[in-house]
C-alpha positions, 0 to 999 in steps of 0.5 A: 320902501327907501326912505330918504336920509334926512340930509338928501331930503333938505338938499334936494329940498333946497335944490327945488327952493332955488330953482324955482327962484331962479326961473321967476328971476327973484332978488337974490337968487343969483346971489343965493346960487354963487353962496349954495354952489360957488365954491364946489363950482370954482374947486371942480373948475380949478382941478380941471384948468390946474389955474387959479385964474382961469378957475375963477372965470370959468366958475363966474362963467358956469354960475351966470350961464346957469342963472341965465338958462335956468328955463334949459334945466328940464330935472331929469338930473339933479340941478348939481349935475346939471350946474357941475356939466356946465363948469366943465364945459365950460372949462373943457372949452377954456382948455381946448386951444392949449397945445402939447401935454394937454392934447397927448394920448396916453399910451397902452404900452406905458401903461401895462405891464411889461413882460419877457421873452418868456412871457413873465414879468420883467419887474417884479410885481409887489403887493403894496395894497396894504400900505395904503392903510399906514397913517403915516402915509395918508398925507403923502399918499394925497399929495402923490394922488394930486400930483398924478391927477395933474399930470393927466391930459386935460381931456383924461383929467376932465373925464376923469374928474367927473366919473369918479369925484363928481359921480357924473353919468357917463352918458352926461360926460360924453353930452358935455364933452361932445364925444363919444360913450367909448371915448369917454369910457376909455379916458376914464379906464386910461386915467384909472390905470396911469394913476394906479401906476404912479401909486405903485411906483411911490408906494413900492419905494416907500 
């Protein structure tokens, strides 16, 4: 038998509590939905946008439309991944008009290694998977993480953001971002792949 931790147990507990509250629009409940939620909403909407402004409306946005279609939520999710869909809709959404790097592809051939004419690497390739274990480098490593995250396409970041911070499904990433499973199995191996490149660049010179 798998028994809950007691952690899991109150916050699906609490989840169940303010459902309930929204569905019969009770006092307060929106308000206990932007204090439970509001501030996981406005950092998941900030990493995708990369705009504080623009993270602001979106997080405003996802959290009323959440109050709003409260009756759309079915639980065959947790309510914090249904919520967390709608912001990144809703961002995906916000970011869609933007043109140039946020529409860019990333390329295979910038992302694999290169080789020569006899089939070897055409740089040498170092093994600095156990710098990342120097404690010195943990605070810099997160900043060079953050950095290469930014430079994601908007539509590999969102991808990305949501497989591996946010743990969402990739079925559900596809349902929100209206594209295919491969699409968004791909973004995620791209993004993967870009950012592990631009660790290897800083860790070999560190």
């Amino acid at each position: 038998m798998v028994r809950r931790t007691p952690r899991e147990g109150t916050r699906r507990d609490r989840d169940e509590v303010l459902v309930r509250r929204l569905r019969r629009e009770e006092p307060g409940a929106a308000e206990s939905l932007v204090g439970e939620y509001g501030e996981r909403v406005y950092r998941l909407a900030f990493r995708i946008t990369g705009n504080p402004q623009d993270a602001e409306e979106v997080a405003q946005d996802a959290l009323w439309t959440a109050a709003r279609k409260i009756g759309t939520f079915k639980g065959e999710s947790a309510f914090g991944s249904w919520l967390y869909r709608i912001t990144a809709n809703t961002a995906y959404q916000k970011l869609r008009g933007r043109r140039g790097r946020d529409h860019a592809e990333i390329s295979w051939d910038a992302l694999l290694p290169q080789f020569n004419e006899n089939g070897r690497h055409a740089e040498p390739v170092e093994d600095w998977s156990g710098k990342v274990a120097e404690p010195i480098l943990d605070r810099e490593l997160r900043d060079v993480l953050s950095s290469a995250v930014e430079a994601l396409p908007t539509d590999y970041r969102t991808a990305f953001l949501l497989h591996d911070v946010e743990g969402m499904p990739n079925r559900e990433i596809a349902k929100s971002l209206g594209i295919s499973l491969p699409a968004v199995k791909s973004r995620v191996h791209r993004s993967r792949l870009f950012l592990r490149q631009r660790l290897g660049r800083y860790l070999t010179v560190a």
